[in-house]
MIDOSE-1310 file (N, C-alpha, C; in nm, 2 decimals, decimal comma, always signed):
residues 81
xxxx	-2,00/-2,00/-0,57/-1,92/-1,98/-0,69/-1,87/-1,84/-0,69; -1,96/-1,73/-0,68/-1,95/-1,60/-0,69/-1,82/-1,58/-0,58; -1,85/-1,61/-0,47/-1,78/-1,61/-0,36/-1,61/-1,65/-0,35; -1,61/-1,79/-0,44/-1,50/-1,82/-0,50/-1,41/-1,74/-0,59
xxxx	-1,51/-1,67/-0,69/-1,43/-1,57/-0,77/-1,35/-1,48/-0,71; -1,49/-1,40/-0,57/-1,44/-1,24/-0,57/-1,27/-1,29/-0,43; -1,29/-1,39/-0,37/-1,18/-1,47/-0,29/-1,07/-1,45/-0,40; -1,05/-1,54/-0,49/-0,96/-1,54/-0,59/-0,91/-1,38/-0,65
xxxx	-1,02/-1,31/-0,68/-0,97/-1,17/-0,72/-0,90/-1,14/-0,63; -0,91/-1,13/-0,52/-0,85/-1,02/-0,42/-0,73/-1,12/-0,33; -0,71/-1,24/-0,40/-0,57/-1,29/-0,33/-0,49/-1,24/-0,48; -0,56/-1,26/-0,60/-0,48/-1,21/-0,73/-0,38/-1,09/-0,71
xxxx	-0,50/-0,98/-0,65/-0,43/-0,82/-0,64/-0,34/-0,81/-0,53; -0,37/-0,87/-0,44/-0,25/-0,90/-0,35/-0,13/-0,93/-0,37; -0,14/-1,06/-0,49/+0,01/-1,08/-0,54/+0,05/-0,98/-0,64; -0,01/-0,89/-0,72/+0,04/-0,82/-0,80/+0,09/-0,70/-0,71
xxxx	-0,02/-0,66/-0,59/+0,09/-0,54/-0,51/+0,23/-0,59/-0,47; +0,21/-0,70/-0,38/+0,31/-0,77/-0,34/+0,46/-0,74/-0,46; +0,43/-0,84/-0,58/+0,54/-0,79/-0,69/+0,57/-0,63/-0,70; +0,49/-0,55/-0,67/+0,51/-0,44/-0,72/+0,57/-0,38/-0,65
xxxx	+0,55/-0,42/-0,49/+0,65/-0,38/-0,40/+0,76/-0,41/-0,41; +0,78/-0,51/-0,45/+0,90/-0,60/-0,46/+1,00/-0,52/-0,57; +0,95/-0,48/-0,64/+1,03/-0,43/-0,76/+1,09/-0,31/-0,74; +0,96/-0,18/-0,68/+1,01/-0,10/-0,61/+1,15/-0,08/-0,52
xxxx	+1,10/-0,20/-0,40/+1,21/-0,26/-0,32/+1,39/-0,24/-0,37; +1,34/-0,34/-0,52/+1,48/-0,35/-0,60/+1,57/-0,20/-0,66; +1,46/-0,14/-0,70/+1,47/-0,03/-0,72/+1,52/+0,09/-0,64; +1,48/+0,08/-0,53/+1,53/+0,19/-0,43/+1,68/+0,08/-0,37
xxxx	+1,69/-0,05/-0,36/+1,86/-0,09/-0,35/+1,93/-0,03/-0,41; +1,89/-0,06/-0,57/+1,95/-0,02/-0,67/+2,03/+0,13/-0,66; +1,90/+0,21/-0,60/+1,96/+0,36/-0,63/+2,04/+0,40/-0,50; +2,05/+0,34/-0,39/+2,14/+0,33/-0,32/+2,26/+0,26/-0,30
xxxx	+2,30/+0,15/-0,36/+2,39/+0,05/-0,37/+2,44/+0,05/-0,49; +2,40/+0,10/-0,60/+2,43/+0,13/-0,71/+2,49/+0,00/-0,79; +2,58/-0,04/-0,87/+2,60/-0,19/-0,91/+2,69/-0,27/-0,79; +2,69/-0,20/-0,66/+2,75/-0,30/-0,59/+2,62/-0,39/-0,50
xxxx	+2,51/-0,36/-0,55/+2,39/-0,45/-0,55/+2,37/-0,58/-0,56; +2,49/-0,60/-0,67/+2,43/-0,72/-0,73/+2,37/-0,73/-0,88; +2,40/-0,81/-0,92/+2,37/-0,84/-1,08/+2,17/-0,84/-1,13; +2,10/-0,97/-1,00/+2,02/-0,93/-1,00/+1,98/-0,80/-0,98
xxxx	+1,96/-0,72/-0,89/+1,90/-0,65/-0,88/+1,93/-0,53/-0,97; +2,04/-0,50/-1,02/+2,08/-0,42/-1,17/+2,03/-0,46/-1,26; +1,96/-0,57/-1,26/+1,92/-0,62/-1,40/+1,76/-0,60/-1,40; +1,71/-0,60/-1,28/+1,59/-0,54/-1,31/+1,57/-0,45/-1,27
xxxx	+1,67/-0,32/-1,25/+1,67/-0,21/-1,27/+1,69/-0,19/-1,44; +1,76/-0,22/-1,50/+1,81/-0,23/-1,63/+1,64/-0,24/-1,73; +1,58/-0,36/-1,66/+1,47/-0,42/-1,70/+1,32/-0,30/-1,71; +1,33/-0,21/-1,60/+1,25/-0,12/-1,59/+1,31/-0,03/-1,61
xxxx	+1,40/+0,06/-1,65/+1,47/+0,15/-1,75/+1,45/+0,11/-1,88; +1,47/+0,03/-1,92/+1,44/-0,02/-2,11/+1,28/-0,02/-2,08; +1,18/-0,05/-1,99/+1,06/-0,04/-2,03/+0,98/+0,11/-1,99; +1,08/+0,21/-1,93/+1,01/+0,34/-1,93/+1,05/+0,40/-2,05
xxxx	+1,18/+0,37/-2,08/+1,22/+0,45/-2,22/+1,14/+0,40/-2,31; +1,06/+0,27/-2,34/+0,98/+0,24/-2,48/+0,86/+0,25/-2,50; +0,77/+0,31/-2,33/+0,67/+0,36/-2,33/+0,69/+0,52/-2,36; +0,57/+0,57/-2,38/+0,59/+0,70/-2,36/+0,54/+0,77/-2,22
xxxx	+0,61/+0,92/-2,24/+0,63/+0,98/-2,09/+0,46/+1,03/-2,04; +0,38/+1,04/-2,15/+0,26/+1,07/-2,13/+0,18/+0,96/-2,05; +0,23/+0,85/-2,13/+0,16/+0,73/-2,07/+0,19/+0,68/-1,94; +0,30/+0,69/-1,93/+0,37/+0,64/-1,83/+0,31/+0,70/-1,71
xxxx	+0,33/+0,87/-1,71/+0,25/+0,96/-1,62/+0,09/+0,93/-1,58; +0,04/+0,84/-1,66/-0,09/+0,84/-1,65/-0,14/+0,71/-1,60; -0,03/+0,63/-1,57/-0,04/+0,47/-1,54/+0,02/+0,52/-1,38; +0,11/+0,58/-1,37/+0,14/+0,62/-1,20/+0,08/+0,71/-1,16
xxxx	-0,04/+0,81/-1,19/-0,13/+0,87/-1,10/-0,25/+0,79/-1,10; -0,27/+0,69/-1,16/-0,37/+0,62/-1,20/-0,35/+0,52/-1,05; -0,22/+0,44/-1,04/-0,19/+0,40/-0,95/-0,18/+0,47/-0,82; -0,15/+0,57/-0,81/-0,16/+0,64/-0,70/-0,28/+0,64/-0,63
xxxx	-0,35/+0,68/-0,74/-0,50/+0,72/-0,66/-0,58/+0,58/-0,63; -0,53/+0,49/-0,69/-0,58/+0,36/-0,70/-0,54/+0,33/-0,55; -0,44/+0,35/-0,50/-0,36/+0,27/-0,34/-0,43/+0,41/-0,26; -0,44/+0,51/-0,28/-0,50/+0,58/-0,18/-0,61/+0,56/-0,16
xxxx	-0,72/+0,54/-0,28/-0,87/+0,49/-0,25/-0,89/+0,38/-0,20; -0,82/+0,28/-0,21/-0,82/+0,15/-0,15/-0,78/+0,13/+0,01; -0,67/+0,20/+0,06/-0,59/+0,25/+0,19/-0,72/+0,30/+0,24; -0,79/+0,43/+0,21/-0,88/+0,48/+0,29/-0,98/+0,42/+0,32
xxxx	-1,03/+0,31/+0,22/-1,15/+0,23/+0,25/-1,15/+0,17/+0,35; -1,04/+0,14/+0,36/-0,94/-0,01/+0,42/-1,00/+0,03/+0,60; -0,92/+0,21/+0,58/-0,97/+0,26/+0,71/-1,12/+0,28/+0,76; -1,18/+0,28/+0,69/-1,33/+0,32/+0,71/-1,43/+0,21/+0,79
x	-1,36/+0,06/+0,70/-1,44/-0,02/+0,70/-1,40/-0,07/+0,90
């Protein structure tokens, strides 16, 4: 059972990096292609522009070093193991 969980966790965080690359992805189109991108991918640029402006800048700052250090501790492990 245990086994089943910690399986499931770590195909979970997979897909949530996965998305996150993905967005990024759109994001760096975005800032290079600018609206000749495409509708999607302006829209979820649009989508994460409206959600950095409604968080605040503190928070925000603190959710992407938080992240940061999160992929670097994980990467290094990665290497160890």
């Amino acid at each position: 059972m245990w086994k089943f969980v910690a399986t499931a966790k770590q195909v979970l965080w997979e897909f949530v990096e996965l998305g996150f690359l993905a967005v990024l992805a759109l994001i760096l189109v975005h800032l290079l292609l600018g609206q000749a991108a495409g509708p999607y991918v302006a829209s979820v640029a649009d989508n994460v522009t409206k959600f950095s402006a409604a968080t605040s800048a503190g928070m925000l700052g603190i959710v992407i070093v938080l992240g940061i250090v999160y992929f670097v501790l994980r990467r290094t492990s990665w290497s160890k193991s």
